[in-house]
Legacy VTK file of the C-alpha trace (Angstrom):
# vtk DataFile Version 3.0
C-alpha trace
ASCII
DATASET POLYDATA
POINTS 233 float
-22.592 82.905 33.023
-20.373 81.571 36.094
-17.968 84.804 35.480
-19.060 87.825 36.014
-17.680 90.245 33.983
-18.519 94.331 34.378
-19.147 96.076 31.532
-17.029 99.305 32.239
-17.382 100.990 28.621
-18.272 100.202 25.064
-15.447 100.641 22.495
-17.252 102.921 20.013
-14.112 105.070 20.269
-11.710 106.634 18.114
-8.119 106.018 18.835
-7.530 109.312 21.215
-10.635 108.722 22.917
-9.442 105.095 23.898
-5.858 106.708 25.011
-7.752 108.819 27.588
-9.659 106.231 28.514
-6.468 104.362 28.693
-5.134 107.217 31.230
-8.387 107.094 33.730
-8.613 103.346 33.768
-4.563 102.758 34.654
-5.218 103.830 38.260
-8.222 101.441 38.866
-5.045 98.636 38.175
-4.204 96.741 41.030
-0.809 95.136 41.420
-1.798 92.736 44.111
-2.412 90.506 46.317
-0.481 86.929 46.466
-2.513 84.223 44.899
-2.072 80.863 46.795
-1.653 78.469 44.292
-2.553 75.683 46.480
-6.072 76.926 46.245
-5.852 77.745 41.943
-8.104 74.844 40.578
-8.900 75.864 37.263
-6.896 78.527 35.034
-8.012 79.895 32.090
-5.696 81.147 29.022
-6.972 83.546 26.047
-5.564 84.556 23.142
-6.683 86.139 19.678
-5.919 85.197 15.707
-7.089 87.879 13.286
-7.456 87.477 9.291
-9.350 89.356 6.983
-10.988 91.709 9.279
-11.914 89.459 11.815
-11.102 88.417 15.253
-11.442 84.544 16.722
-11.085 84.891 20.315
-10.394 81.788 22.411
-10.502 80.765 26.105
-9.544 77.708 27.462
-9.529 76.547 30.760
-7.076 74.068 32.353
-7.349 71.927 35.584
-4.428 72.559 37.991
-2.098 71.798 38.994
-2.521 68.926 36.238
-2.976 71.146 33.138
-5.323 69.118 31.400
-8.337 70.965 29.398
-11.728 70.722 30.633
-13.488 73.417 28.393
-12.688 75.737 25.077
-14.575 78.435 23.962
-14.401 80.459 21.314
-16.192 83.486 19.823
-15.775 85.486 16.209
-16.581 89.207 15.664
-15.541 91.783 12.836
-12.372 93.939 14.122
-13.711 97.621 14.399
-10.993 99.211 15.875
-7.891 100.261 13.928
-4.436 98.624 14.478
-2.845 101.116 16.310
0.536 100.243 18.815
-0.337 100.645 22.641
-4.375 100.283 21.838
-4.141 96.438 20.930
-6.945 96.083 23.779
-9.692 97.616 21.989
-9.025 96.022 18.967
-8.996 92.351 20.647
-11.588 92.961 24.061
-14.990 93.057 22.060
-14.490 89.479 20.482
-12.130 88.274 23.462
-14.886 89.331 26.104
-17.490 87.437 24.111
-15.561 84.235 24.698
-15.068 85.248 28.331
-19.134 85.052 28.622
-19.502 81.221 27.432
-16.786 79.730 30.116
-18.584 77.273 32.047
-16.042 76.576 34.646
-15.464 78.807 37.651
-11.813 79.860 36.912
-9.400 81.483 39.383
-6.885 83.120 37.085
-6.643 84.448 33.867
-3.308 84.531 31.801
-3.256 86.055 28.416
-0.807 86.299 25.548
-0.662 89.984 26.085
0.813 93.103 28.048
-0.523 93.864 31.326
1.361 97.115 33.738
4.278 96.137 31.035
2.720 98.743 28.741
3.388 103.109 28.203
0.074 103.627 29.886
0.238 100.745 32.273
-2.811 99.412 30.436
-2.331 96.720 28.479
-4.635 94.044 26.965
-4.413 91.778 30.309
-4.538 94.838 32.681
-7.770 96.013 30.337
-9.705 92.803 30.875
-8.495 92.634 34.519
-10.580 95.277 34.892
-14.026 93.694 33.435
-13.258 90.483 35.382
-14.018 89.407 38.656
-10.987 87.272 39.020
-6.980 87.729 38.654
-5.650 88.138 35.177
-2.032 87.495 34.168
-0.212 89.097 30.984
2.522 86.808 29.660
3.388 88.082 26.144
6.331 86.544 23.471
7.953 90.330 22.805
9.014 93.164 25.246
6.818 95.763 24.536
8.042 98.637 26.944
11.262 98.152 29.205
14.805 97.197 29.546
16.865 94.347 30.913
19.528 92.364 31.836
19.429 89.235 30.190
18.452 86.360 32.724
20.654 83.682 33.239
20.265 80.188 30.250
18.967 78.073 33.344
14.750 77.226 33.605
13.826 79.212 36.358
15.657 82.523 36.153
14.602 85.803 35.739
15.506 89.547 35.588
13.485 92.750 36.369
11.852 94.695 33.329
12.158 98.527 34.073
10.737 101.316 32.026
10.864 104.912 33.303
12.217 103.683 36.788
9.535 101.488 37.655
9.431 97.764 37.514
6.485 96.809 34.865
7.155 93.026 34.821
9.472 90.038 34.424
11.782 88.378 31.834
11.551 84.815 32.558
13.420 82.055 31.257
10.745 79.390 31.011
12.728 76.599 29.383
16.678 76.444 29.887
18.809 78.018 26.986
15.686 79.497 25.306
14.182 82.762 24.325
12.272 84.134 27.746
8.637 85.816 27.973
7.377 88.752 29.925
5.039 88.329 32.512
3.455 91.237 34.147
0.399 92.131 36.177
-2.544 92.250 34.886
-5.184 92.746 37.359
-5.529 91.381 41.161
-2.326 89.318 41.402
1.419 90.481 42.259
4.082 90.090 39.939
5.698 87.372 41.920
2.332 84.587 41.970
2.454 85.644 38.072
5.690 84.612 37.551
5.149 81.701 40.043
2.330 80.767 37.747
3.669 81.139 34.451
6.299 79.171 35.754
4.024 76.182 37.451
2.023 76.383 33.968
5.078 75.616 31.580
5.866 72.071 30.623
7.988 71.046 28.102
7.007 73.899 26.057
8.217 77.892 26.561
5.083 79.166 26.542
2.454 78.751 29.625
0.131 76.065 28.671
-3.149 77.480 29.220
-1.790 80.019 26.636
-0.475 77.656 24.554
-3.935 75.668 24.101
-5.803 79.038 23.357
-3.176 80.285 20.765
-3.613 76.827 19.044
-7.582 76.654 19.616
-7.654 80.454 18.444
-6.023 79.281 15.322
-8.788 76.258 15.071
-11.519 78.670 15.353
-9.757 80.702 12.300
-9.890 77.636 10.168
-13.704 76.710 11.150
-12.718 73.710 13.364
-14.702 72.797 16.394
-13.351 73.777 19.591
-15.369 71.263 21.929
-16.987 73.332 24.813
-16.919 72.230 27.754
-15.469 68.616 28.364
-17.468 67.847 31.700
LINES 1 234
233 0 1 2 3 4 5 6 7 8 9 10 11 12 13 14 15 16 17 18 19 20 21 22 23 24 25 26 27 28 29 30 31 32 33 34 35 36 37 38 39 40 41 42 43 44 45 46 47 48 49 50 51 52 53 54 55 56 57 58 59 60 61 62 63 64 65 66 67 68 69 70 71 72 73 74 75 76 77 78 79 80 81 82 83 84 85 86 87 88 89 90 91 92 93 94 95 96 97 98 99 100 101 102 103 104 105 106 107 108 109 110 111 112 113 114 115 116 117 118 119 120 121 122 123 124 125 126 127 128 129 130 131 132 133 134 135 136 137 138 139 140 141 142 143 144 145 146 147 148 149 150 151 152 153 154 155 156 157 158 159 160 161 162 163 164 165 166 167 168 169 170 171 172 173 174 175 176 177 178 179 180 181 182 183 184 185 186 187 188 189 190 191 192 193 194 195 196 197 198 199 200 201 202 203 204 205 206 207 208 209 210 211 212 213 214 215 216 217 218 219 220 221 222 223 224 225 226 227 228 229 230 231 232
């Protein structure tokens, strides 16, 4: 297993137990530092499709700053924790942590499709794995969650603070010009500015981040039985 990833608790828990848990674990999030991304080789993006009970976790890991996937991973588990708003995390982690364990390739960032500080308890899915990781993790999610805003400007580029009960949780960020923005936020071991800086390197010709992208689309692979393809070296 090249990443090492600490198993902090199990997620045998019932929904208040998890929102305490929630509460102890916010303050072990750390909004910081910089990442240089001259020195980011590989990032990794992870997402999660549910259906019938079930969760099909993906990771895939892109080369940068060329974007091109080297490995995809991909791992299946029943969903044993109830849909509940603000507790996504222990719905998705067991199945998304069990993908985690099969990545070959020695990542340097994590972003997933998912809240990170941008969340009521400052503990959102990509804060939560953050925490089991050894390496940053990035939240970049389609829908505000927590927060308000001032639109950002139409142009590629811009942005706009998100602000919920006075603090700054994250970023609206206009990833193509004249359409819809996402929400990046910290999500463990990076500052908000290299996560918008890499959300922003990581978008093509598409809104959403590539690495993202690829998982969402593997994710939904994995769902219909398709291969994935491991690792490509």
């Amino acid at each position: 297993m090249v990443m090492r990833i600490e198993k902090l608790h199990g997620f045998d828990l019932s929904p208040e137990e998890a929102r305490r848990l929630q509460e102890r674990l916010a303050s072990r999030v750390e909004a910081g530092p910089a990442l240089d991304l001259e020195e980011v080789r590989y990032v990794a993006g992870a997402d999660v499709s549910t259906q019938d009970g079930m969760a099909y976790a993906t990771v895939v890991v892109l080369d940068f700053p060329g974007l091109s996937v080297v490995e995809a991973q991909g791992f299946e588990a029943p969903l044993e924790f109830p849909y509940v708003p603000g507790l996504l995390s222990f719905r998705e982690m067991p199945s998304l942590l069990g993908a985690l364990e099969k990545v070959e390739t020695a990542v340097d960032v994590v972003v997933l499709d998912a809240q990170g500080l941008a969340h009521p308890r400052r503990i959102g899915l990509a804060s939560h794995v953050g925490l089991f990781l050894d390496v940053p993790t990035v939240g970049c999610a389609k829908t505000v969650l927590v927060g308000k805003f001032e639109e950002p400007p139409l142009e590629k580029g811009s942005a706009a603070d998100l602000v919920h009960r006075g603090e700054v949780v994250g970023r609206v960020v206009r990833t193509r010009e004249r359409v819809s923005p996402v929400y990046v936020s910290v999500g463990n071991g990076i500052d908000l500015d290299s996560s918008v800086e890499l959300v922003l390197a990581c978008c093509t010709k598409y809104r959403l981040p590539e690495p993202t992208r690829q998982a969402h689309n593997a994710a939904n692979r994995l769902r219909r039985g398709e291969e994935l393809g491991g690792s490509l070296f």
